[in-house]
N, C-alpha and C positions, 0 to 999 in steps of 0.2 A: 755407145749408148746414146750419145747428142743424135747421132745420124739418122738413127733407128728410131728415135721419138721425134726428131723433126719431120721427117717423113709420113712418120704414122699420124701425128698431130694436125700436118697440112691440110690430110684427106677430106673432104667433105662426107659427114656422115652424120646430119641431123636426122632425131628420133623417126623411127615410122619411114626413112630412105637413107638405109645404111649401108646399102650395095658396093659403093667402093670402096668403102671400108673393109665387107667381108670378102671380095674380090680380092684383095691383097691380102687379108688372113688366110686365105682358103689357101691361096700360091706359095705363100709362104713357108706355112704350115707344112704342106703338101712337100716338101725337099725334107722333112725327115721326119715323116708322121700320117699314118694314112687317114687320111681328111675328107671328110661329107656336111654337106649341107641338112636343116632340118628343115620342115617346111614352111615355120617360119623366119627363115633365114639366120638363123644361130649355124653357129659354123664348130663341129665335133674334132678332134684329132686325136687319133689314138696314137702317145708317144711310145708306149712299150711295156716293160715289166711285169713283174707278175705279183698277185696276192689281194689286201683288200684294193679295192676300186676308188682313186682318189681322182678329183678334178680340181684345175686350178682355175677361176673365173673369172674374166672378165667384161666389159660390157664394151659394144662399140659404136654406140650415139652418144651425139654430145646434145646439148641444150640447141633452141630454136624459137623463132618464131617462125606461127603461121600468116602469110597473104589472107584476110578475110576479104579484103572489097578494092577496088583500083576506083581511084579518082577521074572523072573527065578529061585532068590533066595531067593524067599517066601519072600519080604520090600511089605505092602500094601503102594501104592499111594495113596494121599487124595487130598480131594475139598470139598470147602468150602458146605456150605445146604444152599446158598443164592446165588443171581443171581449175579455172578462175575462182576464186570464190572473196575476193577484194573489187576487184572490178575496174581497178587502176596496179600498175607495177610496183611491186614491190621494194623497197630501199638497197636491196643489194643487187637489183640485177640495173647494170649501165649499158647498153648496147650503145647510146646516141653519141654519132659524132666518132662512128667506126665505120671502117669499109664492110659491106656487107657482101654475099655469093648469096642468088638466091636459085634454088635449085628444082626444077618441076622431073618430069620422068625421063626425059629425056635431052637436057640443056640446063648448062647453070650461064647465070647469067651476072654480070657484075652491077656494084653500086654501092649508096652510102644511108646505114642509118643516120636521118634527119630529125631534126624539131628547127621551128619558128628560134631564130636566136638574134644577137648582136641587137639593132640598132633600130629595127623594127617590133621589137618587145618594149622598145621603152614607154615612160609615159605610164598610162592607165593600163597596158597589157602588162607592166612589170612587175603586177602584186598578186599573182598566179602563185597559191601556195601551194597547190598538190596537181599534180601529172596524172592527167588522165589516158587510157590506151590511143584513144582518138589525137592525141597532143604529138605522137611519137608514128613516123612513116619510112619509106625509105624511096629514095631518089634511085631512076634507074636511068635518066637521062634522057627519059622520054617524055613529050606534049601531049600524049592523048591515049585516051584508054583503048581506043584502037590501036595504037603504035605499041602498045605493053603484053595488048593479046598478041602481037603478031611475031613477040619472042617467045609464045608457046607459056607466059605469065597466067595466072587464073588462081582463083578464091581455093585453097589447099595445098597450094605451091609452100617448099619452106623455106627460112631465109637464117642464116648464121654470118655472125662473125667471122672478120678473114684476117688477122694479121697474120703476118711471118711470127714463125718461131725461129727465135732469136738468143743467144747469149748476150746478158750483161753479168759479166765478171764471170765469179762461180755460180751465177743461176740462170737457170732455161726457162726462158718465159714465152707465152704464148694461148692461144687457144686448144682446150677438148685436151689437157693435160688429164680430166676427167671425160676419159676413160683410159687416152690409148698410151699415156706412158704404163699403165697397168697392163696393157697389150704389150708394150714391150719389152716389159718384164717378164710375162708369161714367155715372151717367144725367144727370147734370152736364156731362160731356161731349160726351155724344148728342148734348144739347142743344145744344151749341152748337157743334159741329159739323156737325148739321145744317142750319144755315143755310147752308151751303157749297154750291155746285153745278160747286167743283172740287180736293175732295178728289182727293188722288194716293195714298190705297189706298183697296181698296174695305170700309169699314170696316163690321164687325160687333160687334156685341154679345152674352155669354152669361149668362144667369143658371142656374147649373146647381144640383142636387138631391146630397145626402148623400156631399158634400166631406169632411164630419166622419165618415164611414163608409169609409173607404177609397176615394174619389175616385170615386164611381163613376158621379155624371152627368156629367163631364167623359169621362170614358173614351169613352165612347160620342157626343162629340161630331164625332171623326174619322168618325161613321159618318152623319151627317147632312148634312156639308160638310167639304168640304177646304179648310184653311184654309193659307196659305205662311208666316205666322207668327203668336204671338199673346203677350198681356200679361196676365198675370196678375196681378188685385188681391187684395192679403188685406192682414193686421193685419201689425204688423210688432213684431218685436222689441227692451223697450228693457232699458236697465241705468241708469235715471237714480234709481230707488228703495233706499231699505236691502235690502242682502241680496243680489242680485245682482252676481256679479264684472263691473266693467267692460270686463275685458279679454277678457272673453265676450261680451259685451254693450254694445259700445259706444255704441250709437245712443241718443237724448234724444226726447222730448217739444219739441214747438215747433222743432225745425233742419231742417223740411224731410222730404219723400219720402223714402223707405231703397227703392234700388236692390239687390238681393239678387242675391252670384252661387251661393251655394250652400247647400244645407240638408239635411235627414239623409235625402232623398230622391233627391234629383238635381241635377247643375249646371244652370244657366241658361244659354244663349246670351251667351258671351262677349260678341261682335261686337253683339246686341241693350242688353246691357247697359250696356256702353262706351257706345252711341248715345244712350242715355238718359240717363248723367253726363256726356256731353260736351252733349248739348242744353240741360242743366239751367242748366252750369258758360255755356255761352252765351249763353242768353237771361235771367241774373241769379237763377234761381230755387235756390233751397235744398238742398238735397241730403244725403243719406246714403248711406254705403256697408257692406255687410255678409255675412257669413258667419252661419248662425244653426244651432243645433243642436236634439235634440227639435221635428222643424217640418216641415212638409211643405205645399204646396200644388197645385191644381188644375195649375197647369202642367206638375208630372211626370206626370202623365195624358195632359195632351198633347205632349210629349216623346216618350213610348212610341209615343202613334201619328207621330210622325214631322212634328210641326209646330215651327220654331225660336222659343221661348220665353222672355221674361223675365219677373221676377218683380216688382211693383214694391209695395210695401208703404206703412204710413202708421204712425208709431210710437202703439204701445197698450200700456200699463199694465196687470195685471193682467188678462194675458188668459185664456180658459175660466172666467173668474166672473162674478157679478152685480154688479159697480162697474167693467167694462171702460171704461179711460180715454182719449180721445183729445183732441186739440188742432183746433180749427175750421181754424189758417192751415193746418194739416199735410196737410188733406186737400183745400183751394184751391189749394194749391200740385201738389198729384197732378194736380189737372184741369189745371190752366195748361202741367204737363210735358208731361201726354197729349196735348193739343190742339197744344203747339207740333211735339212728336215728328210726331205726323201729317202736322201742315201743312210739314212738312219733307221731305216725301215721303222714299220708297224710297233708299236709297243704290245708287249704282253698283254691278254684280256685279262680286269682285273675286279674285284669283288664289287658291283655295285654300293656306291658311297651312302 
């Protein structure tokens, strides 16, 4: 599982330019599952079985800034990949003083998010109480806005964080843990669900496009396939760190899946959810339960089009930065749920509640 999420994590795949991301899902996919592209580049896989039509979701952008303006002296300007409505960054998001990959259509290009620091701030520049976007750039190693164009750089280029993903101890830390350890879960599964040739649903797979944009390759998922239910995987929220109320946050690192029944976007599927902590709670596997605020995922996209939806999450540390944290058993234990959930076929239709 380290392998398989280091891997998928490395990829470069900011919102709105996700191609190598789904390049590698596609391939992947494609070795035990027949696999097409949508047109807006969400990536379908039909793994097999038969009965109702379940998908299992994930999304394959991670967060980003955009290139608005280059300097004279070759400093790219950034802004945010969401719809500003502060006008300065927000407290939780840290990019400065990381290595940055910044990526146009055709070339990624290396470098460092920057700001004005050390010894040169002091004095009278040293009482700067709040960070404005213009305060925050990134170094490409170049002198001049001619030498920035001529790396094929320009105003709607995007630029992300680049560390290694890396083990300390028992946790895998690193970037884009939101999305694509939820990717690796999904393909982990595939995997071994695909051996089956008596699956009781007919199970699919999604990897969709700029989740972190207002959900909008899942949106347009209902219009490719109708699905009669589906699972959504994303990161999951903890409160095992300083600073976080527990009684907001109660879920941990290392106990297991977090079953989500609601979030500042939409309820889950009761009836799916239950299915999921009662499968968990029966075949010995780990489990979390949760409520989560500030959160939204792919599944209230397909909620709206009319598909019943859970949420199933994998607890992360420090999510939307460059040291997003997870736990290897945490996300074994997802596949071991998914695969038993499945192999337990469809429940009986039963008297509306």
């Amino acid at each position: 599982m380290f392998d398989l999420v280091k891997e998928l994590t490395e990829l470069p795949g900011p919102t709105g330019l996700e191609d190598r991301v789904q390049d590698w899902i596609a391939d992947r996919w494609s070795r035990f599952a027949e696999t097409r592209r949508t047109r807006v580049n969400n990536v379908l896989a039909h793994v097999g079985g038969s009965g109702p039509r379940l998908a299992l979701v994930a999304h394959a952008d991670e967060i980003c800034l955009m290139v608005k303006s280059i300097s004279d002296e070759g400093f790219l300007h950034i802004w945010p990949y969401y719809a500003d409505q502060r006008g300065k960054p927000p407290r939780w998001f840290t990019p400065v003083n990381q290595p940055a990959l910044i990526m146009t259509s055709s070339a990624t290009i290396p470098g460092v998010f920057a700001t004005a620091s050390g010894h040169v701030v002091g004095g009278r520049n040293s009482q700067q109480e709040e960070v404005g976007w213009n305060d925050w750039f990134i170094d490409v190693g170049a002198r001049s806005r001619a030498e920035v164009a001529s790396l094929g750089i320009g105003p709607g280029a995007r630029a992300i964080w680049n560390p290694e993903t890396r083990r300390i101890r028992q946790n895998i830390v690193g970037k884009a843990m939101d999305d694509r350890a939820a990717l690796a879960i999904a393909t982990a599964a595939g995997e071994r669900l695909a051996a089956r040739d008596d699956l009781p649903f007919e199970l699919w797979l999604a990897a969709t496009v700029q989740e972190e944009n207002g959900l909008l390759g899942a949106s347009s998922l209902a219009d490719e396939m109708t699905f009669d239910l589906a699972i959504a995987l994303d990161v999951g929220l903890t409160g095992d760190i300083p600073g976080p109320d527990k009684r907001d946050f109660p879920a941990c690192l290392g106990a297991g899946p977090i079953v989500v029944y609601q979030d500042a976007t939409c309820h889950y599927s009761v009836r799916l959810s239950d299915r999921l902590v009662a499968t968990a709670r029966e075949r010995g596997i780990p489990v979390q339960q949760a409520v989560f605020q500030n959160y939204g995922s792919d599944g209230a996209a397909l909620i709206r089009r009319g598909v019943a939806t859970a949420l199933l999450t994998y607890p992360t540390r420090y999510t939307h930065s460059p040291i997003e944290t997870v736990q290897e058993s945490d996300l074994a234990q997802a596949v071991d749920l998914l695969c038993a959930f499945i192999e337990a076929g469809p429940e009986r239709k039963e008297e509306p509640r």
